[in-house]
VEXDREN-2710 file (C-alpha; in Angstrom, 1 decimal):
% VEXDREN-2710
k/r/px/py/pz
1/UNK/198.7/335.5/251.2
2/UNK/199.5/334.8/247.5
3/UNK/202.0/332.2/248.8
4/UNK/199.4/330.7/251.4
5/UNK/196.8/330.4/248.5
6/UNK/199.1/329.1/246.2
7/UNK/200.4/326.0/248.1
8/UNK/196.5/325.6/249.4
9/UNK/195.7/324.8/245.8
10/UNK/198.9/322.5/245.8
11/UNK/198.0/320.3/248.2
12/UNK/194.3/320.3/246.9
13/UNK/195.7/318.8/243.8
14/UNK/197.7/316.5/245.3
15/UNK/194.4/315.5/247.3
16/UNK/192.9/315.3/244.5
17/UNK/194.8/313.5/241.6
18/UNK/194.8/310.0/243.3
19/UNK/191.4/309.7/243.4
20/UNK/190.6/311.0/240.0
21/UNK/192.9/308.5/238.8
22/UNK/190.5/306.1/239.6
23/UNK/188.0/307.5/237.1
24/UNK/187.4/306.3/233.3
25/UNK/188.1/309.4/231.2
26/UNK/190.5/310.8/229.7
27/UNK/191.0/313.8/231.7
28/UNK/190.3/312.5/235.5
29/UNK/191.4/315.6/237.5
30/UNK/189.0/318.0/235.4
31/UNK/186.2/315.3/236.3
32/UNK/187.1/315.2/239.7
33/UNK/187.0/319.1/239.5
34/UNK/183.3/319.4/238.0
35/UNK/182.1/316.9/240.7
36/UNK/183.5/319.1/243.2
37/UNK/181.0/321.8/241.7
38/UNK/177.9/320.3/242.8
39/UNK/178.9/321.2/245.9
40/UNK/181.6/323.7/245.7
41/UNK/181.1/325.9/242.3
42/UNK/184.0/328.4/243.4
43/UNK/186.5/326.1/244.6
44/UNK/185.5/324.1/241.4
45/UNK/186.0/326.9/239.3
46/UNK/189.3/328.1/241.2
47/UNK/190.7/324.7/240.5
48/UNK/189.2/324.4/236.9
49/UNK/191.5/327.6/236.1
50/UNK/194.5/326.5/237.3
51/UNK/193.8/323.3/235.7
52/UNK/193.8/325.5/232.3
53/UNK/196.5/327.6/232.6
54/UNK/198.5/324.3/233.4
55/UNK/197.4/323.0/230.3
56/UNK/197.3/326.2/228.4
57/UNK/200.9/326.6/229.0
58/UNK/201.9/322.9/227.8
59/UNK/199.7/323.9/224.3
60/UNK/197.1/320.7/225.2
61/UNK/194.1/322.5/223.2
62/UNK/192.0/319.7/224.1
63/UNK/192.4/319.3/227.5
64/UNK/192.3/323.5/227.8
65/UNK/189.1/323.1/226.0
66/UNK/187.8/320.3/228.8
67/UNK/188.2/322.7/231.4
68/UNK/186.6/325.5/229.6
69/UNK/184.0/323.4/229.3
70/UNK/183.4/322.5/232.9
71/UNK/183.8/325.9/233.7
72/UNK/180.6/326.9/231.4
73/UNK/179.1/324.0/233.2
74/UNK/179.4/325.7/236.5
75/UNK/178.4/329.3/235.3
76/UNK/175.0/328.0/233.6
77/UNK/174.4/326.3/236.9
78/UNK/175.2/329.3/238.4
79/UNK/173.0/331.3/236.5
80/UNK/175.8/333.2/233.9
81/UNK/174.8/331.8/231.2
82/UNK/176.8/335.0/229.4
83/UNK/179.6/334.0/230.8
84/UNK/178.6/330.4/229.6
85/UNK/178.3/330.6/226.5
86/UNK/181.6/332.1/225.9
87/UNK/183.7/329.3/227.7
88/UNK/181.6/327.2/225.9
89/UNK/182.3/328.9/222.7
90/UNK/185.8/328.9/223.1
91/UNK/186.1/325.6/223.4
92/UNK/184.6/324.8/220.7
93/UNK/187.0/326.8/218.7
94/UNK/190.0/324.8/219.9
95/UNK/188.8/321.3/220.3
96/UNK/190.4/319.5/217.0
97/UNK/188.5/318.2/214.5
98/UNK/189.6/314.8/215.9
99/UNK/187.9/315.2/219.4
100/UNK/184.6/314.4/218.2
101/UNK/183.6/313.0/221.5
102/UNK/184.3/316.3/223.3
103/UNK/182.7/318.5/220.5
104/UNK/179.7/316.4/221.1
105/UNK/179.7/317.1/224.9
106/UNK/179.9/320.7/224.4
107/UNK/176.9/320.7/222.0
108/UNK/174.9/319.2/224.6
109/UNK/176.4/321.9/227.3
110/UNK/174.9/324.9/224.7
111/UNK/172.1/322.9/224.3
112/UNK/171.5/322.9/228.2
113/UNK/172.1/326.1/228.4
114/UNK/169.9/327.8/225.4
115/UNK/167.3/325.3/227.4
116/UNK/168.0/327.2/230.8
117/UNK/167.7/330.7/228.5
118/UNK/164.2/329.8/227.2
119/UNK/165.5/328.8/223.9
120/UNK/164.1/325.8/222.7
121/UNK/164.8/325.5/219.0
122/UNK/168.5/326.7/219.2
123/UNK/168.6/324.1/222.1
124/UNK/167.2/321.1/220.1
125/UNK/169.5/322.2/217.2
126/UNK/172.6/321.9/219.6
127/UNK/171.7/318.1/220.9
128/UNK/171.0/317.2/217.2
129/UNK/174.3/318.1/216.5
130/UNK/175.5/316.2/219.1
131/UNK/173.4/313.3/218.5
132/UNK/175.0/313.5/214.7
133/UNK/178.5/313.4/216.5
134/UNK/178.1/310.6/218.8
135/UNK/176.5/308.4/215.7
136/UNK/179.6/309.3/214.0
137/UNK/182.0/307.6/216.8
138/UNK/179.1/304.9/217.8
139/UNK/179.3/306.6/221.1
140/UNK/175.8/304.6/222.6
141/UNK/175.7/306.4/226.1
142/UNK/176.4/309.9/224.4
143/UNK/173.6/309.0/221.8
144/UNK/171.5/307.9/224.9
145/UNK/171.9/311.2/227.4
146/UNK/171.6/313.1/224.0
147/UNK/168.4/311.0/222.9
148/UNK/167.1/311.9/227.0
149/UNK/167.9/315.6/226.7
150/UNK/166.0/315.7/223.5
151/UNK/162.8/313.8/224.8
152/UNK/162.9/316.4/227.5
153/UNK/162.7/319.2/225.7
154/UNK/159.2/318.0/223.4
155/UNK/158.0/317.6/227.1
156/UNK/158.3/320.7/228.3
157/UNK/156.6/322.2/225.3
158/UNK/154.2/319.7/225.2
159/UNK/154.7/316.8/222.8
160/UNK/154.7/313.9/224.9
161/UNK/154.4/311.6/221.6
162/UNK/157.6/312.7/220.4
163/UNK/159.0/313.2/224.1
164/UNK/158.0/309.3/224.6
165/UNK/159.9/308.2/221.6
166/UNK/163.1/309.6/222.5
167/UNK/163.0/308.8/226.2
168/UNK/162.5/304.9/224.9
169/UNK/165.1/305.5/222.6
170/UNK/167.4/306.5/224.9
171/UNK/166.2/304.0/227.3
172/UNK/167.6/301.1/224.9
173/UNK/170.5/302.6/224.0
174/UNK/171.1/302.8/228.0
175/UNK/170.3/298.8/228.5
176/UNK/172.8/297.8/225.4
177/UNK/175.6/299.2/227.1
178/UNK/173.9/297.8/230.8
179/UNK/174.4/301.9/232.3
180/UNK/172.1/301.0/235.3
181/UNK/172.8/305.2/236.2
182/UNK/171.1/305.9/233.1
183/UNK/168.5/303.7/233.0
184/UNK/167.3/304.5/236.1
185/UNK/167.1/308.3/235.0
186/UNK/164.9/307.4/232.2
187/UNK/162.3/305.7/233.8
188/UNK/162.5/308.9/235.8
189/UNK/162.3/310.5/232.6
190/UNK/159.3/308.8/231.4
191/UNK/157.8/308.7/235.0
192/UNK/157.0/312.8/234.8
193/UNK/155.9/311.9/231.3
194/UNK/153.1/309.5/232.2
195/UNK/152.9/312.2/235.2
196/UNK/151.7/315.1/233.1
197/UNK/149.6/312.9/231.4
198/UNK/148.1/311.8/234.2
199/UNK/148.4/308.0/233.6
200/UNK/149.7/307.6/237.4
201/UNK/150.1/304.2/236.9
202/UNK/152.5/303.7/234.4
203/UNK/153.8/306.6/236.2
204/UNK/154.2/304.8/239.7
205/UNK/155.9/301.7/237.5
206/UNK/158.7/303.8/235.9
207/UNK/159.3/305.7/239.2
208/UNK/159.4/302.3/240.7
209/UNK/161.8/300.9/238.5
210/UNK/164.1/303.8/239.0
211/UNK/163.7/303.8/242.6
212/UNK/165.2/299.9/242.7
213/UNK/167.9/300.4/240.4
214/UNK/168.9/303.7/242.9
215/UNK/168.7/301.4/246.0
216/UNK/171.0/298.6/244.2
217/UNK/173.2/300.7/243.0
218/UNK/173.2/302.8/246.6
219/UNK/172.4/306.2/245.2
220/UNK/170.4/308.0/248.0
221/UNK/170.7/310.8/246.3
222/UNK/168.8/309.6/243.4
223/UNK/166.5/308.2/245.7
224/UNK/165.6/311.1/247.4
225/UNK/163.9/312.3/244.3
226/UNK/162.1/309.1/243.0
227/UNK/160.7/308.3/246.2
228/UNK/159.2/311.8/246.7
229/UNK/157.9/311.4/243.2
230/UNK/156.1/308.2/244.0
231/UNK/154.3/309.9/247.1
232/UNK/153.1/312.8/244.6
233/UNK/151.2/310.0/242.5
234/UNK/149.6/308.5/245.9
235/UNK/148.6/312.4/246.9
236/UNK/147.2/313.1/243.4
237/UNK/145.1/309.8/243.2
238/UNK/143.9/310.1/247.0
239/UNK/145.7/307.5/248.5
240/UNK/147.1/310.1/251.4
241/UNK/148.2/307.8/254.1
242/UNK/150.6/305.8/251.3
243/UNK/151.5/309.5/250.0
244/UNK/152.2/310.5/253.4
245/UNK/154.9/307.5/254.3
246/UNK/157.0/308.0/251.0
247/UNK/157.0/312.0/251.5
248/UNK/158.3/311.4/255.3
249/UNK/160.6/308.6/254.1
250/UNK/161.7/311.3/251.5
251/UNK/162.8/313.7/254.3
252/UNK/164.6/311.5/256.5
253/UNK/166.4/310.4/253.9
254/UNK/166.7/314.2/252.9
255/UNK/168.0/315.4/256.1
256/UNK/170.6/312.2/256.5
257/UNK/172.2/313.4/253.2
258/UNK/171.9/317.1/254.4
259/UNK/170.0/317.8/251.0
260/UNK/167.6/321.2/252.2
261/UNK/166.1/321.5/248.5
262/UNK/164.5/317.9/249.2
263/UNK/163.9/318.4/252.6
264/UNK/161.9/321.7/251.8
265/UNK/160.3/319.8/248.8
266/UNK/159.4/316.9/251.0
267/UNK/158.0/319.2/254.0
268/UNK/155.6/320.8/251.2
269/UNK/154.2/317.4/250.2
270/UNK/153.7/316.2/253.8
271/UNK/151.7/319.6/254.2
272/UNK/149.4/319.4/251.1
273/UNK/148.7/315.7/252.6
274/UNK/147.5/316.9/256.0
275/UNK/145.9/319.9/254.3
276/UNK/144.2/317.2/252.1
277/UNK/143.3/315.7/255.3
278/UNK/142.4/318.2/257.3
279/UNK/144.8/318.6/259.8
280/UNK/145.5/322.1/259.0
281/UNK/147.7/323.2/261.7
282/UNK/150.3/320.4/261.0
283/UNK/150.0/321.7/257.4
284/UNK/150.8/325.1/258.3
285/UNK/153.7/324.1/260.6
286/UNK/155.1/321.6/257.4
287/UNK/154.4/324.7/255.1
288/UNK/156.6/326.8/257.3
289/UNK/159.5/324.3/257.9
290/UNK/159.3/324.4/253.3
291/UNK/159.3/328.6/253.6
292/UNK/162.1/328.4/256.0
293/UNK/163.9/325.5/254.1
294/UNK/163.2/327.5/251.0
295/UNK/164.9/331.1/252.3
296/UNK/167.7/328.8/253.4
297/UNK/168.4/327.0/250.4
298/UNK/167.5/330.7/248.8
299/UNK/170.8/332.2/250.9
300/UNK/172.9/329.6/250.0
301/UNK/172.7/329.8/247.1
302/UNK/172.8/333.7/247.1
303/UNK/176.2/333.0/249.0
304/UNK/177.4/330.5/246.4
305/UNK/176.7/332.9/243.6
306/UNK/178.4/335.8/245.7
307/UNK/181.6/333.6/246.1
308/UNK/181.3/332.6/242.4
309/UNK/181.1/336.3/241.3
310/UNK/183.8/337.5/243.5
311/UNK/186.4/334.8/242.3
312/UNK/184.9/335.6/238.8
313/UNK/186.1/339.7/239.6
314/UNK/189.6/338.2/241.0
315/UNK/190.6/336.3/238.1
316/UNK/189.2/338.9/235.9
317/UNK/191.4/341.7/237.9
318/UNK/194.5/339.4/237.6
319/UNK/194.2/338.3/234.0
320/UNK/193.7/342.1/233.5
321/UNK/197.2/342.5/235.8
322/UNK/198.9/340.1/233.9
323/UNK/197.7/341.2/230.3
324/UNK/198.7/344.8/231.2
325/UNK/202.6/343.9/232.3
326/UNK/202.3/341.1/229.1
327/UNK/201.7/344.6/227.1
328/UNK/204.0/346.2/229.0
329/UNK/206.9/344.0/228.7
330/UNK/205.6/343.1/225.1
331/UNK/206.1/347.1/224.1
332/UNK/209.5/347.1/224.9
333/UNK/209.9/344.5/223.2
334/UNK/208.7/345.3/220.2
335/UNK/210.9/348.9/220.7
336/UNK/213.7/347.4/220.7
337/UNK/212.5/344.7/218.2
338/UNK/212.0/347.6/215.5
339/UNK/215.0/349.5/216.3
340/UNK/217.2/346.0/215.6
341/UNK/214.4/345.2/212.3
342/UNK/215.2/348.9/210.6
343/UNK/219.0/348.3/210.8
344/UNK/218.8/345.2/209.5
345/UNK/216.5/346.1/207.4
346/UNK/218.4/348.7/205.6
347/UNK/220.8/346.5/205.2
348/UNK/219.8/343.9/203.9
349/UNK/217.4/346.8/201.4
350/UNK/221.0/347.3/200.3
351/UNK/222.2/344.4/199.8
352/UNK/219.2/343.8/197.7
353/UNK/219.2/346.9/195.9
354/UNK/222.6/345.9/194.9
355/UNK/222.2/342.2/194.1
356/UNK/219.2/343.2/192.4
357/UNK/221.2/345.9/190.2
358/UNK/223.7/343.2/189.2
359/UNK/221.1/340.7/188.5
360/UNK/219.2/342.9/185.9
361/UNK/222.3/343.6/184.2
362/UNK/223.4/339.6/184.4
363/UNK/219.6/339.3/182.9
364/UNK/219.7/342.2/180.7
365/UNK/223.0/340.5/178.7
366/UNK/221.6/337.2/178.8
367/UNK/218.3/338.5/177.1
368/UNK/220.5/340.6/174.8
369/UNK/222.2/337.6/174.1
370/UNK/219.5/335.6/173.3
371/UNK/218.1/338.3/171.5
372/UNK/220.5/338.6/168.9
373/UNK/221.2/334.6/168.8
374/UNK/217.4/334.6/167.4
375/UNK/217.9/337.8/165.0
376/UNK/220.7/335.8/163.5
377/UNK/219.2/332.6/163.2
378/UNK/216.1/333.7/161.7
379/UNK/218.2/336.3/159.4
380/UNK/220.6/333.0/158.5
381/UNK/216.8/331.2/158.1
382/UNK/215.1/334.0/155.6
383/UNK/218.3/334.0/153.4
384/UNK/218.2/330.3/153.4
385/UNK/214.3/330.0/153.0
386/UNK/215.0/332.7/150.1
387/UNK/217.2/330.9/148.1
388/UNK/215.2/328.1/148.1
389/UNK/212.4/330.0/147.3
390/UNK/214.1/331.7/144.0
391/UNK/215.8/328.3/143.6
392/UNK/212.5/326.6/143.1
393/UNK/211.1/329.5/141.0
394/UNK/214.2/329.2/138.8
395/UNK/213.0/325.2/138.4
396/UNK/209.3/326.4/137.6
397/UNK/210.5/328.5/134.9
398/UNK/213.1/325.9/133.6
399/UNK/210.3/323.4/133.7
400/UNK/207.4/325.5/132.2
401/UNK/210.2/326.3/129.3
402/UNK/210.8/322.6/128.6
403/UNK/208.0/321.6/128.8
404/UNK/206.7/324.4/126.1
405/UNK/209.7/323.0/123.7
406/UNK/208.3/319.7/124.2
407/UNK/204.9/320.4/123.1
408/UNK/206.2/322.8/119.7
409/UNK/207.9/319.8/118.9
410/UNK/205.5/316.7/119.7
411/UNK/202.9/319.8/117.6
412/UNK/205.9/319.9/114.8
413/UNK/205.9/315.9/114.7
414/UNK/202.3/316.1/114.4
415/UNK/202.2/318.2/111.2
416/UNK/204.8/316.3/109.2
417/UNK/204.8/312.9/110.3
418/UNK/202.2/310.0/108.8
419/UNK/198.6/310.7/110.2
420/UNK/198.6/307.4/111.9
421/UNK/200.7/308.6/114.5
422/UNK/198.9/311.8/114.3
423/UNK/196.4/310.7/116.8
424/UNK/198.7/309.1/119.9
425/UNK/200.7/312.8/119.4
426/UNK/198.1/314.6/119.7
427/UNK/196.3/312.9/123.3
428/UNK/200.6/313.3/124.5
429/UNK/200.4/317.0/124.0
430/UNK/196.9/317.1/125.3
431/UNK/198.0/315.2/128.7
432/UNK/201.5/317.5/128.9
433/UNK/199.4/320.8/128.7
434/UNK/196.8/319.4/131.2
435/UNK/199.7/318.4/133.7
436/UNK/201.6/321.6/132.5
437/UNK/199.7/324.0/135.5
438/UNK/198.9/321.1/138.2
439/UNK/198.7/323.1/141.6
440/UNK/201.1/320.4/143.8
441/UNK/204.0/322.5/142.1
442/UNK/202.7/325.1/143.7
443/UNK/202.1/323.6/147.4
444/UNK/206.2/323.5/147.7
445/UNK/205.6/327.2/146.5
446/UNK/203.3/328.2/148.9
447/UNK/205.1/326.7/152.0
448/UNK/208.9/328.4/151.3
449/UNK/207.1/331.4/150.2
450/UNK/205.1/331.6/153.6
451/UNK/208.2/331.4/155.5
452/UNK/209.9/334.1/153.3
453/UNK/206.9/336.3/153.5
454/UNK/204.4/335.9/156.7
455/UNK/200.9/336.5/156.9
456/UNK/201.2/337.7/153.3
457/UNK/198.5/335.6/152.1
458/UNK/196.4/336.0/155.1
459/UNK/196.9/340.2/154.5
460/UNK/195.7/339.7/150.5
461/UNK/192.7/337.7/151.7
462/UNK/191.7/340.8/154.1
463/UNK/191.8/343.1/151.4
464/UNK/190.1/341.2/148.6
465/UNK/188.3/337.8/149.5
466/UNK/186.7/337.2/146.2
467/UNK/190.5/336.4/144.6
468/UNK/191.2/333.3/142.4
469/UNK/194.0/331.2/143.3
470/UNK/195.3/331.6/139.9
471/UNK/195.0/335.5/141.2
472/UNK/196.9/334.9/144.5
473/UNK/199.4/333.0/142.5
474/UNK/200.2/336.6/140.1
475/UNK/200.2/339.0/143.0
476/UNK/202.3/336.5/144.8
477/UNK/205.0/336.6/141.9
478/UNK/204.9/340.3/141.7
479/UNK/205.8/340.9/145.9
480/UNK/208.6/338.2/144.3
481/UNK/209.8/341.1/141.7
482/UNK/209.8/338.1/139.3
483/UNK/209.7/339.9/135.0
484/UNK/206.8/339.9/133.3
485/UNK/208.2/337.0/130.4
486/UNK/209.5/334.9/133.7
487/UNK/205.6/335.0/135.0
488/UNK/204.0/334.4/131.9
489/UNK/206.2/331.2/131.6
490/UNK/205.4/330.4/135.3
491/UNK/201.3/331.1/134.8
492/UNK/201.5/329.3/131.3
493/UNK/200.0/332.1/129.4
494/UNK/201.3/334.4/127.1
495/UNK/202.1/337.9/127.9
496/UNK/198.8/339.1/126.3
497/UNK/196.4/337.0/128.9
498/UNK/199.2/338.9/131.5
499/UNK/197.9/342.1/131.0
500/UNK/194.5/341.4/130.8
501/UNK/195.2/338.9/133.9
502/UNK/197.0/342.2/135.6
503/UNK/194.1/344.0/134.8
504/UNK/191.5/341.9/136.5
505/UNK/193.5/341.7/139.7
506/UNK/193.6/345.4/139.8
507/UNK/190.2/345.8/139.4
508/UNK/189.4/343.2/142.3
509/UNK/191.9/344.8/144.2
510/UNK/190.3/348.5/143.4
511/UNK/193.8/350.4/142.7
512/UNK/193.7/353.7/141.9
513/UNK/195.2/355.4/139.1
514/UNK/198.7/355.0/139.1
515/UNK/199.5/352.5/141.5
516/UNK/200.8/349.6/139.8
517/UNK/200.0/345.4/141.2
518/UNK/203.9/345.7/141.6
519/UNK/203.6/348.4/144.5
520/UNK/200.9/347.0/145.7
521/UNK/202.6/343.9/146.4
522/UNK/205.5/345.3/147.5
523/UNK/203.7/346.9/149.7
524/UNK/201.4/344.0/151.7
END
């Protein structure tokens, strides 16, 4: 049986692939497929699943996504609109970002749906969303079925301003891209419009103009419907015998095409006529031929939807087969998977554990290494930077002491020699001990001595802010261990200003009893 089904579907595709190569878009066997379902929703659907396994297996997202979505097509027609919204939902979540034209179509397939599920607002959202799409990719005829569904939704809740605007809208976008199909179901459109506003004659023009593009373009099934629209508007403004020849026109052409839902339709309007007229019994006998037309059409479909259900349950039951051996077959797999992954996985854990144990110690010696590369250099740095900082004390001193000599001479001079010179010696020694103390000797100072000693000066100023720099400059000579003669040259002072200097420090610094400025130093 399997076999037998399976080469059925064979030559079905066979049948059907030169004709849908006939066809415009870019998937022609899927569109052959959801025109089958008008007529044939199971066989449809049956093909539309072999269709996407086919393309499921080849990893085509998009064309898996088309046939999910034809598939929702056929279940909301159908009446699963459950089962729907999931195909519909699953395409959506593998059409690429780049299939715009196909993410719009299946915006307009939830909006038609929520619409079937008495959701207006989530189905307006949907075909605005669509709309948004379309205008992206200047796609006019999507734009115009979109602008068509939208108009038909304001007129089923009532808004026939708004409902007009979008019909009309749609309308021109149909007759820029000349879509005769289109135009014609717009004027169709705006036909029930005018209809339910009861403005039957601009509702007799549009069905009109719909009916003679369906007849040009050979649509009878089209036709059917326009034609028993136009006998309505004769029977609701009590022109009955015109009413009457459309709605009999109606079901001939009805039963030539083998379409029972217009047939019963038209067999209702030919009996409201004669009830209108008062032929009652051929009312009654039109009214029957509707009831019986009705159950019919009623079976049928009961019989579709059976059919659709049961192949529903099969491919359920078989995906369920086939996921069941997948996990069967996919366990053993993943058994003997594991068993293979812990041996090599303990492997290569050793291996690791080992390179990892030889590459901290590489690391280890390197940082080592490095480590006392740095100790070294700074050591070799702090002896250098400590020479020169004794170095340049020694020329402070040196130049402090010379500069002393100089002025007990130049003062000498002053005392013995003429007093006309007495003046010019007297501004020299002035300008000597003014330059004596300037403070750039003690930038060159400041920057060996911050290198020898960091953060020193930063430490004194958190303990005792309100020190002078001529303060900072004697506690910095006593962290030096520099004599007490040897600073007093350095500060220019004699040793008596020293120990009053000494003093003043220590009292800033608040020392205790005891503790000399030399510990204190030492000890910063």
């Amino acid at each position: 049986m399997y076999r037998y089904c399976k080469w059925l579907w064979f030559c079905l595709l066979i049948f059907i692939f030169p004709v849908a190569y006939g066809q415009t878009t870019s998937f022609p066997a899927i569109d052959q497929a959801s025109r089958l379902g008008r007529a044939f929703p199971d066989s449809a659907f049956q093909l539309l699943r072999v269709l996407h396994d086919a393309a499921a297996a080849a990893h085509d997202d998009v064309q898996t996504a088309a046939c999910l979505q034809q598939m929702g097509k056929i279940c909301t027609d159908q009446g699963n609109y459950s089962k729907a919204l999931e195909y519909f939902q699953q395409a959506e979540q593998l059409l690429p970002a780049s299939a715009t034209q196909l993410q719009a179509a299946n915006y307009n397939e939830l909006g038609q749906l929520y619409y079937h599920n008495i959701n207006k607002a989530a189905a307006r959202q949907m075909h605005l969303r669509a709309l948004e799409l379309y205008g992206k990719i200047g796609d006019t005829r999507g734009m115009a079925a979109t602008y068509g569904h939208i108009g038909h939704l304001y007129e089923k809740v009532q808004q026939p301003d708004s409902a007009f605007y979008f019909q009309r809208l749609a309308l021109a976008a149909y007759e820029s891209v000349h879509d005769n199909d289109g135009i014609a179901g717009i004027y169709e459109n705006l036909g029930s419009i005018y209809e339910d506003q009861e403005a039957y004659d601009s509702a007799l023009v549009c069905f009109n103009k719909a009916l003679a593009i369906y007849e040009t373009n050979h649509d009878k099934i089209g036709s059917i419907e326009v034609v028993n629209n136009i006998g309505d508007i004769y029977r609701k403004t009590n022109r009955y015998q015109q009413s009457m020849v459309y709605s009999r026109q109606a079901l001939d052409m009805a039963k030539a095409t083998g379409n029972k839902y217009q047939q019963a339709a038209a067999c209702k309007d030919i009996a409201q006529n004669f009830h209108l007229l008062g032929q009652h019994d051929s009312a009654y006998l039109y009214m029957e031929q509707s009831r019986k037309l009705s159950l019919s059409i009623y079976s049928d479909q009961n019989n579709r939807q059976m059919n659709f259900l049961r192949i529903l349950y099969d491919i359920n039951r078989k995906n369920q087969e086939i996921m069941k051996l997948e996990n069967s077959h996919r366990l053993n797999v993943i058994i003997y998977s594991a068993l293979a992954a812990v041996l090599v996985l303990l492997v290569v854990v050793g291996l690791l554990v080992i390179s990892r144990q030889k590459l901290k110690i590489a690391q280890q010696r390197v940082v080592t290494a490095k480590n006392e590369e740095i100790q070294l250099t700074q050591k070799d740095q702090l002896e250098i930077n400590s020479k020169k900082l004794a170095s340049h004390t020694l020329q402070v001193i040196q130049r402090n002491q010379f500069m002393d000599e100089l002025k007990d001479s130049i003062s000498g001079i002053v005392k013995d020699e003429k007093r006309d010179n007495k003046k010019q010696l007297q501004q020299l020694v002035l300008r000597i001990e003014q330059n004596q103390h300037q403070e750039n000797q003690w930038e060159e100072f400041n920057g060996i001595f911050n290198q020898v000693h960091e953060s020193f000066f930063e430490k004194l100023n958190g303990v005792c802010p309100d020190l002078t720099p001529n303060d900072i400059k004697l506690v910095a000579l006593h962290k030096m261990n520099i004599n007490s003669r040897d600073m007093a040259t350095i500060l220019g002072i004699s040793q008596d200003s020293l120990r009053v200097a000494r003093y003043r420090v220590r009292k800033k610094l608040n020392l205790p009893e005891g503790d000399t400025l030399m510990t204190f130093a030492q000890h910063l």
